[in-house]
PDB file of N, CA, C and O in Angstrom:
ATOM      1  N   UNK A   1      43.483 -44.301  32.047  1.00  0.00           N
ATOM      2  CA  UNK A   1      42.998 -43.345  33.014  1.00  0.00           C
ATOM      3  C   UNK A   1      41.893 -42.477  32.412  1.00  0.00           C
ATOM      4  O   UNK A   1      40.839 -42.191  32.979  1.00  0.00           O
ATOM      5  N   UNK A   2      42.190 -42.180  31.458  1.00  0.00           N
ATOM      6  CA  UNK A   2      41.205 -41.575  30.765  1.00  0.00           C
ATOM      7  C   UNK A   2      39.787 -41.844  30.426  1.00  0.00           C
ATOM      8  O   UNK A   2      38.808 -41.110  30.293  1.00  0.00           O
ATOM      9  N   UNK A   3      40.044 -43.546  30.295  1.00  0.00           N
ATOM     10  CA  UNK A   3      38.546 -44.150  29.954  1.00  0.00           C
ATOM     11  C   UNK A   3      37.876 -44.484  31.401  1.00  0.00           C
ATOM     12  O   UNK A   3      37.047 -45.387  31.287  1.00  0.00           O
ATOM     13  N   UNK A   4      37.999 -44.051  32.579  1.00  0.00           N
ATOM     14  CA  UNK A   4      37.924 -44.427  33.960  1.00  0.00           C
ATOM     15  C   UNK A   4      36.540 -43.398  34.349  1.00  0.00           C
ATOM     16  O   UNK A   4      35.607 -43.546  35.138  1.00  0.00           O
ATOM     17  N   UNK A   5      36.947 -42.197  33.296  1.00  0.00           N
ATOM     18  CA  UNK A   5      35.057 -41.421  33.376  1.00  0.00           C
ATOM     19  C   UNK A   5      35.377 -40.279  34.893  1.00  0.00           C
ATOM     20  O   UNK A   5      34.439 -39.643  35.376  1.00  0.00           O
ATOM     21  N   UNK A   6      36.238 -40.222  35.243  1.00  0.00           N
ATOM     22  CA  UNK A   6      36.889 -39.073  36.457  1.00  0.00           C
ATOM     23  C   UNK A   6      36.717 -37.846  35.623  1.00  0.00           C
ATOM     24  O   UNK A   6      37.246 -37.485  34.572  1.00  0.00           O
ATOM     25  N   UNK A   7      35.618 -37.193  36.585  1.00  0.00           N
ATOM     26  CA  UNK A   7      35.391 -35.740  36.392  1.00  0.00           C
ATOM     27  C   UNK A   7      36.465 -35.059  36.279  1.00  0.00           C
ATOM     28  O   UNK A   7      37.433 -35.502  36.898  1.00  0.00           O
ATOM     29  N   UNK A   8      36.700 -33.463  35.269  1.00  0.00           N
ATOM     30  CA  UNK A   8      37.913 -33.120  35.442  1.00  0.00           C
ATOM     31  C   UNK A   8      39.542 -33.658  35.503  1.00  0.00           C
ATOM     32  O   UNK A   8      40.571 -33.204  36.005  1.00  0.00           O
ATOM     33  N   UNK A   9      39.193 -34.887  34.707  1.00  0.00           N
ATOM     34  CA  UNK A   9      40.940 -35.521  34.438  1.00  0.00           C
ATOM     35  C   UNK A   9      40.525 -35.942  33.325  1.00  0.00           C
ATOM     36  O   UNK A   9      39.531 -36.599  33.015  1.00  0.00           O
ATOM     37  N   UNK A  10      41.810 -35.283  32.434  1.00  0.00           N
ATOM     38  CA  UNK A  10      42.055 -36.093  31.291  1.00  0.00           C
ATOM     39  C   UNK A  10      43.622 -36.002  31.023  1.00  0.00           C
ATOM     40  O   UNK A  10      44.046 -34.848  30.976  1.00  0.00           O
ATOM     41  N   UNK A  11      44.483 -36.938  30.855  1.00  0.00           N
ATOM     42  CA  UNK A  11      46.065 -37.179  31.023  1.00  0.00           C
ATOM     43  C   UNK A  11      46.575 -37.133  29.387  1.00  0.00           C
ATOM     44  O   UNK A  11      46.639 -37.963  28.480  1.00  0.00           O
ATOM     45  N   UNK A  12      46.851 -35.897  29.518  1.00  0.00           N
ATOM     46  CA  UNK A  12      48.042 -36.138  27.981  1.00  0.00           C
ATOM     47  C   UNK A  12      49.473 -36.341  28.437  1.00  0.00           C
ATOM     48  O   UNK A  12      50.113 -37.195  27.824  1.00  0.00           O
ATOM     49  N   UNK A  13      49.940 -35.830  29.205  1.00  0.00           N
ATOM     50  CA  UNK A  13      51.497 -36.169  29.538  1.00  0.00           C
ATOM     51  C   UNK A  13      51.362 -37.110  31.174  1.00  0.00           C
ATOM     52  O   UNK A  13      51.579 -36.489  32.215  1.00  0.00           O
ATOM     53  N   UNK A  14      51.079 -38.250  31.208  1.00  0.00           N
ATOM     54  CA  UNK A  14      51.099 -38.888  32.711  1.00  0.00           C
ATOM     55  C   UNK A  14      52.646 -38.336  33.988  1.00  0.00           C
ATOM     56  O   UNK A  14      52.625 -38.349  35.218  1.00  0.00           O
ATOM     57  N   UNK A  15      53.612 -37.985  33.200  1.00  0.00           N
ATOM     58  CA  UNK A  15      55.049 -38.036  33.836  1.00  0.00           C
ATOM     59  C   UNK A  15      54.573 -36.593  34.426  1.00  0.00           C
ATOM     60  O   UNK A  15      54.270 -36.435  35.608  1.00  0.00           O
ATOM     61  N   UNK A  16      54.554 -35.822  33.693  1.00  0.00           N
ATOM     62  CA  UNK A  16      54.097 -34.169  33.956  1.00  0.00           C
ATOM     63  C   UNK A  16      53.064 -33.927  35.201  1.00  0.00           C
ATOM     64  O   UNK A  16      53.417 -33.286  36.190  1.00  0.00           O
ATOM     65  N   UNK A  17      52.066 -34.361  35.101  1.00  0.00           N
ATOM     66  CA  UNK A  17      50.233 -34.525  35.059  1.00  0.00           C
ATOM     67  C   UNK A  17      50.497 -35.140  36.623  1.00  0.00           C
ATOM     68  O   UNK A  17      49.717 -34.749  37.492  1.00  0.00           O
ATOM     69  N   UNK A  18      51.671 -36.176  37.040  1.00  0.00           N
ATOM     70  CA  UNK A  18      51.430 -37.028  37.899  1.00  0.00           C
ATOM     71  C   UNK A  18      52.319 -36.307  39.020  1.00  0.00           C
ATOM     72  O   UNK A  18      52.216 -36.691  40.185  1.00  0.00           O
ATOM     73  N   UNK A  19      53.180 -35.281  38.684  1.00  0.00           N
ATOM     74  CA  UNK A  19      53.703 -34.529  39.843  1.00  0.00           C
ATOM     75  C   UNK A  19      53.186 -34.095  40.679  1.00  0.00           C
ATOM     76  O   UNK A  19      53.824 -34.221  41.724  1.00  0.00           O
ATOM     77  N   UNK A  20      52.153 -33.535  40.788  1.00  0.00           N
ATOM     78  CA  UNK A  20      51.714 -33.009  41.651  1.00  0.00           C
ATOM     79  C   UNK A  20      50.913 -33.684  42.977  1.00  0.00           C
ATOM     80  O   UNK A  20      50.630 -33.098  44.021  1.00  0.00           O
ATOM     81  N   UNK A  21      50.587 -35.313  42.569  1.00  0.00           N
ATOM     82  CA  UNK A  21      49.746 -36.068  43.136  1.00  0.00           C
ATOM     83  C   UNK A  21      48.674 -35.898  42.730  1.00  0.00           C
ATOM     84  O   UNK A  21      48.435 -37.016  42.273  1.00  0.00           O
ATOM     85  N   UNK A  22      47.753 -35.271  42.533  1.00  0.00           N
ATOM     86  CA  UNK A  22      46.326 -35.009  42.484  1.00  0.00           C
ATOM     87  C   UNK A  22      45.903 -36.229  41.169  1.00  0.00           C
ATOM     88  O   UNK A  22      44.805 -36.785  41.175  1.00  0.00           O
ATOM     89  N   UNK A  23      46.718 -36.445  40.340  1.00  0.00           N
ATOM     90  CA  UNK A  23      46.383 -37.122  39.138  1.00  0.00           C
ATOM     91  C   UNK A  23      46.419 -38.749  39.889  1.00  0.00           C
ATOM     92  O   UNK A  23      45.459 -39.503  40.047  1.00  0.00           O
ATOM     93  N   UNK A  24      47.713 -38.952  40.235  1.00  0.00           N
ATOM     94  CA  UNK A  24      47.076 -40.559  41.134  1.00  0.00           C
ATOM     95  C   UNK A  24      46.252 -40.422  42.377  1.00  0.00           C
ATOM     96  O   UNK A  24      45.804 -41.374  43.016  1.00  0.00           O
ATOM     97  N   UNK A  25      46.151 -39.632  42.556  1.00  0.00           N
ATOM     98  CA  UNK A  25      44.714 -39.706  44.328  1.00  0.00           C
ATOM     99  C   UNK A  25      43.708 -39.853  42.994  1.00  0.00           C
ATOM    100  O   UNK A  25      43.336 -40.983  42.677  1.00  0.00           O
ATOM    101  N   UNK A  26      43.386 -38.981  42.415  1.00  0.00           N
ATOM    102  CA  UNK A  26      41.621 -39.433  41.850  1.00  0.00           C
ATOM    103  C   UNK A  26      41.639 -40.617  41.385  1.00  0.00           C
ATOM    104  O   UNK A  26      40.679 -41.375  41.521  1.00  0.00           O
ATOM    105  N   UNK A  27      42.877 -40.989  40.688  1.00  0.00           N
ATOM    106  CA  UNK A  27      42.608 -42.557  39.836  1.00  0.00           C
ATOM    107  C   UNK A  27      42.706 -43.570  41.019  1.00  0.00           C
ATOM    108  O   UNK A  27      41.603 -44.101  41.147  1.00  0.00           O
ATOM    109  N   UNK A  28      43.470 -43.972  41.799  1.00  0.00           N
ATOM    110  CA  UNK A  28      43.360 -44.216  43.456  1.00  0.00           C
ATOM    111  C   UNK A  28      41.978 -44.097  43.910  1.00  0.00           C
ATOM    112  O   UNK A  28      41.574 -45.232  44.160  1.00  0.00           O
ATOM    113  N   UNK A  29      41.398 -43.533  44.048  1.00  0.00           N
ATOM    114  CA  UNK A  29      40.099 -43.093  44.603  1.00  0.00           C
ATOM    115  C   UNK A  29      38.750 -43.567  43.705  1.00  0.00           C
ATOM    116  O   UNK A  29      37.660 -43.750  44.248  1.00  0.00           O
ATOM    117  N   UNK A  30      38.953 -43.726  42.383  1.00  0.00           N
ATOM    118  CA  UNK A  30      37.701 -44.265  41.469  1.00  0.00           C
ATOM    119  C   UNK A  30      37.728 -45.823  42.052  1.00  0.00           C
ATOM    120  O   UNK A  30      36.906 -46.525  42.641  1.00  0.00           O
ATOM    121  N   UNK A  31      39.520 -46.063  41.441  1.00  0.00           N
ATOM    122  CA  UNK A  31      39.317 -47.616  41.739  1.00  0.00           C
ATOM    123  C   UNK A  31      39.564 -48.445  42.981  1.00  0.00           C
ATOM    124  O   UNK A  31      39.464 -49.665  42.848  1.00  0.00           O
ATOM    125  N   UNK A  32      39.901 -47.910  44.275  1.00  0.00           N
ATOM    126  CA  UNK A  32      39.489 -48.542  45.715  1.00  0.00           C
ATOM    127  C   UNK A  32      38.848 -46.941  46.239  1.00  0.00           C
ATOM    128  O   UNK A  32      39.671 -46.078  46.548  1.00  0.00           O
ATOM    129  N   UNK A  33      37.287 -46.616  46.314  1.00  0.00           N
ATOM    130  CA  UNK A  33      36.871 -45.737  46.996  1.00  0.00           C
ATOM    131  C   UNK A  33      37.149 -45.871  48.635  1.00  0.00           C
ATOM    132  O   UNK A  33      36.943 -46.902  49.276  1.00  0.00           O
ATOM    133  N   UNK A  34      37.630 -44.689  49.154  1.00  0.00           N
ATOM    134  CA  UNK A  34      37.700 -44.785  50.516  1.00  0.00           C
ATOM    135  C   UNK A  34      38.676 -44.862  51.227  1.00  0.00           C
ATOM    136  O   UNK A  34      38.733 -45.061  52.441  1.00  0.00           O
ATOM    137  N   UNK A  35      39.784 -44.647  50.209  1.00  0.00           N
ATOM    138  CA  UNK A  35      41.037 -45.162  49.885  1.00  0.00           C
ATOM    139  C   UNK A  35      42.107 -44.147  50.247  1.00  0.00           C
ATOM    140  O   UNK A  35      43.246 -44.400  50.639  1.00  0.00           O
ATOM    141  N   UNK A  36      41.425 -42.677  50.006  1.00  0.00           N
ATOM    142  CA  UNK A  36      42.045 -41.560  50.010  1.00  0.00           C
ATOM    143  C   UNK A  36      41.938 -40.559  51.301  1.00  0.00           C
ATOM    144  O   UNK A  36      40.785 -40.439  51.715  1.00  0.00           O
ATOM    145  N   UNK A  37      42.723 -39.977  51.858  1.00  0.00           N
ATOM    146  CA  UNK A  37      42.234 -39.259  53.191  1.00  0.00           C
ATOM    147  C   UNK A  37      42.504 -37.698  52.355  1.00  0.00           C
ATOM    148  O   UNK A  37      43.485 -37.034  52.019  1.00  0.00           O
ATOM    149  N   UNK A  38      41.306 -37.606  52.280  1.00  0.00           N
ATOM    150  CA  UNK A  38      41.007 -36.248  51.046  1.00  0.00           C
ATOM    151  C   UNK A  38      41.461 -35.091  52.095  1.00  0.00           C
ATOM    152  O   UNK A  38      42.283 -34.243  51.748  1.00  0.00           O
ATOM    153  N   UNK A  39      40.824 -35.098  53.531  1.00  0.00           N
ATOM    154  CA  UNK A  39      41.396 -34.154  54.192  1.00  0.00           C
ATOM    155  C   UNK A  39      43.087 -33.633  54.150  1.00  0.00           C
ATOM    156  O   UNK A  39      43.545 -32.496  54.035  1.00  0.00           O
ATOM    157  N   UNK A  40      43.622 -34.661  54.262  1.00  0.00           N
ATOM    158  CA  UNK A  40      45.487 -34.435  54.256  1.00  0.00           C
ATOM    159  C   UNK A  40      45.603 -33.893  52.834  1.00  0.00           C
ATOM    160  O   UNK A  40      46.759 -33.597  52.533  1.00  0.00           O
ATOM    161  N   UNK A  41      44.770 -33.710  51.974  1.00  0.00           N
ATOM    162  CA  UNK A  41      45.263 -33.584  50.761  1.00  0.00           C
ATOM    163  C   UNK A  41      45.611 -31.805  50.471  1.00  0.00           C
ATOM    164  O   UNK A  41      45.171 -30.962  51.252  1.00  0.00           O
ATOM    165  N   UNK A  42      46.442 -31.427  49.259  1.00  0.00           N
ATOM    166  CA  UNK A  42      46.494 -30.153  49.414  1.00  0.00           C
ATOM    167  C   UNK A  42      45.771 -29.421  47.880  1.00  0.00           C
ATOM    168  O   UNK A  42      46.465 -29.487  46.865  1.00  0.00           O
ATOM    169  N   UNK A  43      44.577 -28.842  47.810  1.00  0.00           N
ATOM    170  CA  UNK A  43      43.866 -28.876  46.434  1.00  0.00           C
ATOM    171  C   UNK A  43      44.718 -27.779  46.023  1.00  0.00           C
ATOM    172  O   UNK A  43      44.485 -27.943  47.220  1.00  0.00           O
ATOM    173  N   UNK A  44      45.335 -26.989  45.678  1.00  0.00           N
ATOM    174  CA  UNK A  44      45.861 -25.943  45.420  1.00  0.00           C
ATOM    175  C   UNK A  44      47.467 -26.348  45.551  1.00  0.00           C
ATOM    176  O   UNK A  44      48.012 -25.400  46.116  1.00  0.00           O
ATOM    177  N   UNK A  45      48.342 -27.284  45.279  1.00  0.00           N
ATOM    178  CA  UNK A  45      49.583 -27.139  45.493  1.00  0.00           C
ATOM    179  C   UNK A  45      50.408 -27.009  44.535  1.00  0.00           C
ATOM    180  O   UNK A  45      50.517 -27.657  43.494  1.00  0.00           O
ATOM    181  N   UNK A  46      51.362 -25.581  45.188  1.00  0.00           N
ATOM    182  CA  UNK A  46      51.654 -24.557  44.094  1.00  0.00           C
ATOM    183  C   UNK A  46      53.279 -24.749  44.881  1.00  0.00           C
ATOM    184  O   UNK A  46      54.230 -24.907  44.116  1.00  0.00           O
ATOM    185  N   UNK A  47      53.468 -24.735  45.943  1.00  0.00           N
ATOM    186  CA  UNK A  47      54.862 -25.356  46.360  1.00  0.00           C
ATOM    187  C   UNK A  47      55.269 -27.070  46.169  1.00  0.00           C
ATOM    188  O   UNK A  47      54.428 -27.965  46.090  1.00  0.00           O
ATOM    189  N   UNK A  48      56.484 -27.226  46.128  1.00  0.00           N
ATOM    190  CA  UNK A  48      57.094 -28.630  45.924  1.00  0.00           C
ATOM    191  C   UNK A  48      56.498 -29.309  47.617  1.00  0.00           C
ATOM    192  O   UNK A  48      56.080 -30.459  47.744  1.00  0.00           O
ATOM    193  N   UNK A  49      56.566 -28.592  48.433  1.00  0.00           N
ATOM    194  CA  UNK A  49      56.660 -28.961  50.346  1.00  0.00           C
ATOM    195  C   UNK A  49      54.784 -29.736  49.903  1.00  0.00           C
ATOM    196  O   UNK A  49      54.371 -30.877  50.108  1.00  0.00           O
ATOM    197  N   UNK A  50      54.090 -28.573  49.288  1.00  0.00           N
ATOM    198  CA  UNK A  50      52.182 -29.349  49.251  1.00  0.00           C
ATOM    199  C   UNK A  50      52.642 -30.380  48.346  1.00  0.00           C
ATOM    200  O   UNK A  50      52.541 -31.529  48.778  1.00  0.00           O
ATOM    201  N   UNK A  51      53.336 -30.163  46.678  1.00  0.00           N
ATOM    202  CA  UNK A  51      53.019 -31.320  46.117  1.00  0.00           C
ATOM    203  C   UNK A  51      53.722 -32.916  46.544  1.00  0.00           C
ATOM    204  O   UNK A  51      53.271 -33.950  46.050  1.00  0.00           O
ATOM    205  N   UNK A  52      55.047 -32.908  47.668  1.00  0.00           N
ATOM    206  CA  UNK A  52      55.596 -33.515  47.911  1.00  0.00           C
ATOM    207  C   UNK A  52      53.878 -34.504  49.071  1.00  0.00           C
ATOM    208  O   UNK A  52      53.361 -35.611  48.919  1.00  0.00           O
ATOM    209  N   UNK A  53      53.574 -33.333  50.108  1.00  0.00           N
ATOM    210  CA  UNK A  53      52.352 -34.152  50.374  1.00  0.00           C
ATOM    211  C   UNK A  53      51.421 -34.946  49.658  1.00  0.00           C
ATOM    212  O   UNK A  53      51.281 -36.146  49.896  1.00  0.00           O
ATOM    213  N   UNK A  54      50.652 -34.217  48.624  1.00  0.00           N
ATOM    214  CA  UNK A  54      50.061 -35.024  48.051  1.00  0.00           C
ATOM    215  C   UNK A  54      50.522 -36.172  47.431  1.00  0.00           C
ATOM    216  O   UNK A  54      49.869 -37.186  47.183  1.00  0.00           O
ATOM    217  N   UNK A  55      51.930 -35.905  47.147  1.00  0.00           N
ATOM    218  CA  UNK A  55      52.429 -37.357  46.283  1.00  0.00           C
ATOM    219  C   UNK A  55      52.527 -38.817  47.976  1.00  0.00           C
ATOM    220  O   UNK A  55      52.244 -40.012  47.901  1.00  0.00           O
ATOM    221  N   UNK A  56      52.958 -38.130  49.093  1.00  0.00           N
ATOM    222  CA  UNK A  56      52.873 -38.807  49.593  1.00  0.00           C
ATOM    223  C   UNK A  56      51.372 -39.528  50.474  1.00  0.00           C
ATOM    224  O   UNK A  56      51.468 -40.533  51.177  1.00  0.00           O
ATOM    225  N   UNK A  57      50.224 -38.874  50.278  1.00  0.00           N
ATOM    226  CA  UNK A  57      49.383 -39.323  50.345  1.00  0.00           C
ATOM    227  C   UNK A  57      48.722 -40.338  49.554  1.00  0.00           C
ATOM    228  O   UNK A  57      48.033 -41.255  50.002  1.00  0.00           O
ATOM    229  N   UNK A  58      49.033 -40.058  48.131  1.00  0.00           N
ATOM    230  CA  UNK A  58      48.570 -40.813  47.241  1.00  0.00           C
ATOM    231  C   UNK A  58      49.522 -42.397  47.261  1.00  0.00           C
ATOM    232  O   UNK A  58      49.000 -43.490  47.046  1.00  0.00           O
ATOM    233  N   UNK A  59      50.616 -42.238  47.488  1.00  0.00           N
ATOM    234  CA  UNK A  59      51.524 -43.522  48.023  1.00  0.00           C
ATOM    235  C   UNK A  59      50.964 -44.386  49.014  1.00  0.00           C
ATOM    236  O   UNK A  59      51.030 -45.615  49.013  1.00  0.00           O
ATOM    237  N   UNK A  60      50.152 -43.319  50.246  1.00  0.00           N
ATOM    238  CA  UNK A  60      49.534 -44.258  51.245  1.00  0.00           C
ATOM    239  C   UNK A  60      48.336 -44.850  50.849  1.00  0.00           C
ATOM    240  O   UNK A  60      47.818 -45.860  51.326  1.00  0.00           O
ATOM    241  N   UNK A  61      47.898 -44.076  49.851  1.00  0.00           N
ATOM    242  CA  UNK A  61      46.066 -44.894  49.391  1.00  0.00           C
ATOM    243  C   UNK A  61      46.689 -46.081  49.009  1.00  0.00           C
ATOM    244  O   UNK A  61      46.543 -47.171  49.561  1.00  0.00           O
ATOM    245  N   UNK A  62      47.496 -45.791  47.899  1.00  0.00           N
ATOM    246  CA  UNK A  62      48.390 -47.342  46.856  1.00  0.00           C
ATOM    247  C   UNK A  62      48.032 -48.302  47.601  1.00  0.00           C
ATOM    248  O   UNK A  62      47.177 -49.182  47.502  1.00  0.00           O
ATOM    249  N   UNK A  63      49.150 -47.893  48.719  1.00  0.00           N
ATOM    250  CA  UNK A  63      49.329 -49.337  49.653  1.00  0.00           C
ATOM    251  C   UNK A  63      48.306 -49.706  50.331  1.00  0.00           C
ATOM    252  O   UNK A  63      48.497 -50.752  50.952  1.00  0.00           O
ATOM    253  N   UNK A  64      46.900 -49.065  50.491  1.00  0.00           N
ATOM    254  CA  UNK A  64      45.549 -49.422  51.041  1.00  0.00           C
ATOM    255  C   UNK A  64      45.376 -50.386  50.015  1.00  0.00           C
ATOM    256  O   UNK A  64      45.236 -51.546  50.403  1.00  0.00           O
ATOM    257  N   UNK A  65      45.347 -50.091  48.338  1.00  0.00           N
ATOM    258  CA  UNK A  65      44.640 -51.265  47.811  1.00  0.00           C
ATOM    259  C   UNK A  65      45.149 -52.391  47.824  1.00  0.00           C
ATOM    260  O   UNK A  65      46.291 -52.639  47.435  1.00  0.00           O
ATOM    261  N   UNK A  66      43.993 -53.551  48.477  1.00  0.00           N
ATOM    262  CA  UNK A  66      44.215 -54.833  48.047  1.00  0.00           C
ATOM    263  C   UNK A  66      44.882 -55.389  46.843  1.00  0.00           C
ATOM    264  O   UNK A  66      44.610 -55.110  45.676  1.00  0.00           O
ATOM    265  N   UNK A  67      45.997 -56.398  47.369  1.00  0.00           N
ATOM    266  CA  UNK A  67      46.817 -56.576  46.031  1.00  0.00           C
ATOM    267  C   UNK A  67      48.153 -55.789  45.181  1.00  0.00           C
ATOM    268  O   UNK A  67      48.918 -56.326  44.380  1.00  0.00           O
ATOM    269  N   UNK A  68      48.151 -54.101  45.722  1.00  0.00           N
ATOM    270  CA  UNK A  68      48.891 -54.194  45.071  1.00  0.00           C
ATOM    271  C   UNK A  68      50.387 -53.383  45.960  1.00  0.00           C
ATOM    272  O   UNK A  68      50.215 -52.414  46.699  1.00  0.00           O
ATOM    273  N   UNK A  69      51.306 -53.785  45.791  1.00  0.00           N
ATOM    274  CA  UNK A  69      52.693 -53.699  46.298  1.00  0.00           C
ATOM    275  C   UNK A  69      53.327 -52.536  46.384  1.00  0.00           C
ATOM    276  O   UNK A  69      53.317 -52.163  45.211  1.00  0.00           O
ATOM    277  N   UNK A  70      53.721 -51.945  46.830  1.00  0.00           N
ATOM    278  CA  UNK A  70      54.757 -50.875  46.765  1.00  0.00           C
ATOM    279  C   UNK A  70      55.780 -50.924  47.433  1.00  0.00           C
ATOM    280  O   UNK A  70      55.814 -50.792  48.657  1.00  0.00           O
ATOM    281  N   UNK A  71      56.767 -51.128  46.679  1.00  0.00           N
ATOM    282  CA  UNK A  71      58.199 -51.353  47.125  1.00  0.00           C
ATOM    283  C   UNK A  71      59.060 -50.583  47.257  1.00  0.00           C
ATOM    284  O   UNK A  71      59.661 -50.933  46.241  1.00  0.00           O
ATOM    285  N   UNK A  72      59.811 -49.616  47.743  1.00  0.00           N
ATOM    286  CA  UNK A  72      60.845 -48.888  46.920  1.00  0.00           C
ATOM    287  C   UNK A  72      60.650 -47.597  46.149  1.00  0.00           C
ATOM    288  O   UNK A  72      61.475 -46.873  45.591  1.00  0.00           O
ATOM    289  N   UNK A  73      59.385 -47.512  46.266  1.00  0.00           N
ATOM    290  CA  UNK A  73      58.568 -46.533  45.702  1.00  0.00           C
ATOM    291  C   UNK A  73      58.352 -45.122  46.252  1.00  0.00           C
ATOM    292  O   UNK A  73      57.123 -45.137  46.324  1.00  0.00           O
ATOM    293  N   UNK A  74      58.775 -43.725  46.756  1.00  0.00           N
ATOM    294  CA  UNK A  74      58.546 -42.606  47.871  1.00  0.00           C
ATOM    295  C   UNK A  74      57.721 -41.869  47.127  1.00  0.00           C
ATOM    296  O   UNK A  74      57.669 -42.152  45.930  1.00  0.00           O
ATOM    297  N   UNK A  75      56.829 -40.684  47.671  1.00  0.00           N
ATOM    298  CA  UNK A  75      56.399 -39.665  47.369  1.00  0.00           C
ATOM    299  C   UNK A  75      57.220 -38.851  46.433  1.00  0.00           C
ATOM    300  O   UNK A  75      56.654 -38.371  45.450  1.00  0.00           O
ATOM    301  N   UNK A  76      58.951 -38.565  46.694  1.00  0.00           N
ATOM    302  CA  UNK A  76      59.607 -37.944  46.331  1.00  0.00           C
ATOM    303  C   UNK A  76      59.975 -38.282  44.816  1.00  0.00           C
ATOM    304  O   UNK A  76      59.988 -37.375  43.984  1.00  0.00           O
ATOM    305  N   UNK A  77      60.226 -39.387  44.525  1.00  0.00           N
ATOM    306  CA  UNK A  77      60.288 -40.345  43.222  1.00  0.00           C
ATOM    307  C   UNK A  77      58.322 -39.554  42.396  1.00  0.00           C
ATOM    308  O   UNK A  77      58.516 -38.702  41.530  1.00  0.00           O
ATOM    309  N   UNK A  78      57.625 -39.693  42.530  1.00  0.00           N
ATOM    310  CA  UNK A  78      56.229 -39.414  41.880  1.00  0.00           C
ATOM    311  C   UNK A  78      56.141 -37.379  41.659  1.00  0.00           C
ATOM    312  O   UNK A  78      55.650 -36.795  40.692  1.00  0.00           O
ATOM    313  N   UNK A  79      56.924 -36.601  43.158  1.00  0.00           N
ATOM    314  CA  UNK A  79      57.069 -35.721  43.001  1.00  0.00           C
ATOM    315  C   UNK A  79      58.114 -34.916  41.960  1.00  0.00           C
ATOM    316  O   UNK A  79      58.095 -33.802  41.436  1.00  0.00           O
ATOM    317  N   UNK A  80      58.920 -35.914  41.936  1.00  0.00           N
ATOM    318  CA  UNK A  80      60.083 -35.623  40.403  1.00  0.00           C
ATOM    319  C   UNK A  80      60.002 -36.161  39.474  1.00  0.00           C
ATOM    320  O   UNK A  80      60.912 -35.986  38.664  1.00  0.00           O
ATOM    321  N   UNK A  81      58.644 -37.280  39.042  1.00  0.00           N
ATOM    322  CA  UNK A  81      58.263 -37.297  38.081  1.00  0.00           C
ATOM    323  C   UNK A  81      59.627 -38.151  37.262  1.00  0.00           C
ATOM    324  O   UNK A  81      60.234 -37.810  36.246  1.00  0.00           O
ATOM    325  N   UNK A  82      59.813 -39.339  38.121  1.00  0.00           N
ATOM    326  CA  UNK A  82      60.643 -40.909  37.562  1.00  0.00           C
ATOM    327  C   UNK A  82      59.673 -41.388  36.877  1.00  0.00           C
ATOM    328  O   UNK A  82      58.589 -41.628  37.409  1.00  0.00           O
ATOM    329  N   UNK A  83      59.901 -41.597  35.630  1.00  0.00           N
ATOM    330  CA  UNK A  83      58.987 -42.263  34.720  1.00  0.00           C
ATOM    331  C   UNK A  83      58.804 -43.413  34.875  1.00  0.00           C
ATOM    332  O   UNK A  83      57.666 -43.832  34.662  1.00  0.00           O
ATOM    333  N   UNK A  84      60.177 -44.629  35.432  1.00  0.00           N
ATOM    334  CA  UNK A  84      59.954 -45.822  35.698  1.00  0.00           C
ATOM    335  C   UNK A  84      59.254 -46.141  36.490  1.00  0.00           C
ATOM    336  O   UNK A  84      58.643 -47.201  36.351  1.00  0.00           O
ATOM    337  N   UNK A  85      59.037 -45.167  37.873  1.00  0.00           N
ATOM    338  CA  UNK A  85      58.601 -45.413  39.279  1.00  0.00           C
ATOM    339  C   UNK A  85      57.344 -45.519  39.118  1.00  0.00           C
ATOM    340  O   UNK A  85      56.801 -46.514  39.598  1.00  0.00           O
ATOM    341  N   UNK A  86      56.358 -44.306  38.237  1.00  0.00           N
ATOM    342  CA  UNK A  86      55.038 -43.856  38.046  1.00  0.00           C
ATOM    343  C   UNK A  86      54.756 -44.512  37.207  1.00  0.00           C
ATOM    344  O   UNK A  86      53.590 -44.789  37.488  1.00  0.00           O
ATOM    345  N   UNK A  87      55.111 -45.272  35.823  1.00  0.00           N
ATOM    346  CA  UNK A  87      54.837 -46.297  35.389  1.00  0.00           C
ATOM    347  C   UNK A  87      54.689 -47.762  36.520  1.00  0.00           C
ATOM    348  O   UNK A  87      53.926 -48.719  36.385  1.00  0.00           O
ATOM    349  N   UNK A  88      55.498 -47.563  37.399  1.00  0.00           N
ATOM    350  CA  UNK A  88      55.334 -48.855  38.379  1.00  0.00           C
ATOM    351  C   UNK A  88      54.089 -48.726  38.996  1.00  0.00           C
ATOM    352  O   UNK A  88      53.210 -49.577  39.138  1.00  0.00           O
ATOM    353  N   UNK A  89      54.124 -47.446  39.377  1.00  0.00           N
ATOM    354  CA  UNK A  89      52.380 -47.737  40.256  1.00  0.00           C
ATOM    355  C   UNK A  89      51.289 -47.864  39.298  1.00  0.00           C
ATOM    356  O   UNK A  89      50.397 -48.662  39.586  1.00  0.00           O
ATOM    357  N   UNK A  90      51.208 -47.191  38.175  1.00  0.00           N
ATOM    358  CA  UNK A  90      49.843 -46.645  37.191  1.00  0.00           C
ATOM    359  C   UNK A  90      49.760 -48.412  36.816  1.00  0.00           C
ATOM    360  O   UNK A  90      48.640 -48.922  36.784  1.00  0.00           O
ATOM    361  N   UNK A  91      50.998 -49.283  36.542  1.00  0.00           N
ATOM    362  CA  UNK A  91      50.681 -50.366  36.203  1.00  0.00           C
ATOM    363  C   UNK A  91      49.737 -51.341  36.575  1.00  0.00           C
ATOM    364  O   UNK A  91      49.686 -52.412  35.970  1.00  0.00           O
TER     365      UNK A  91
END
């Protein structure tokens, strides 16, 4: 993620970093542009209710890109920061 050249992101803890959503919408967004409905998004989320949105927005880009699967996978799982789950998508 890091070598991806995204303004303003750089990931030392991905599990931490990825709660909030904002860390998978931009990486989502470099690599299928167009992908993201930036409007629904919440830039400032300081409650669990915004970051639970953004995690679930960033779930819906996922499943925009061509190819890749999401199974089993919720907003809520990325918002509590399941290491297995967020390793499943970043994969």
């Amino acid at each position: 993620m890091n070598s991806l050249g995204i303004e303003d992101l750089y990931v030392n803890n991905i599990f931490e970093e990825a709660r909030d959503g904002m860390l998978l919408l931009k990486v989502v967004d470099k690599i299928h542009p167009g992908s993201v409905e930036w409007n629904r998004v919440e830039k400032n989320p300081t409650t669990v209710f915004k970051r639970g949105i953004n995690c679930q927005v960033a779930i819906d880009a996922v499943k925009k890109v061509p190819g890749l699967v999401v199974v089993g996978i919720g907003a809520e799982d990325v918002r509590d920061g399941n290491k297995k789950l967020i390793l499943a998508i970043v994969w």
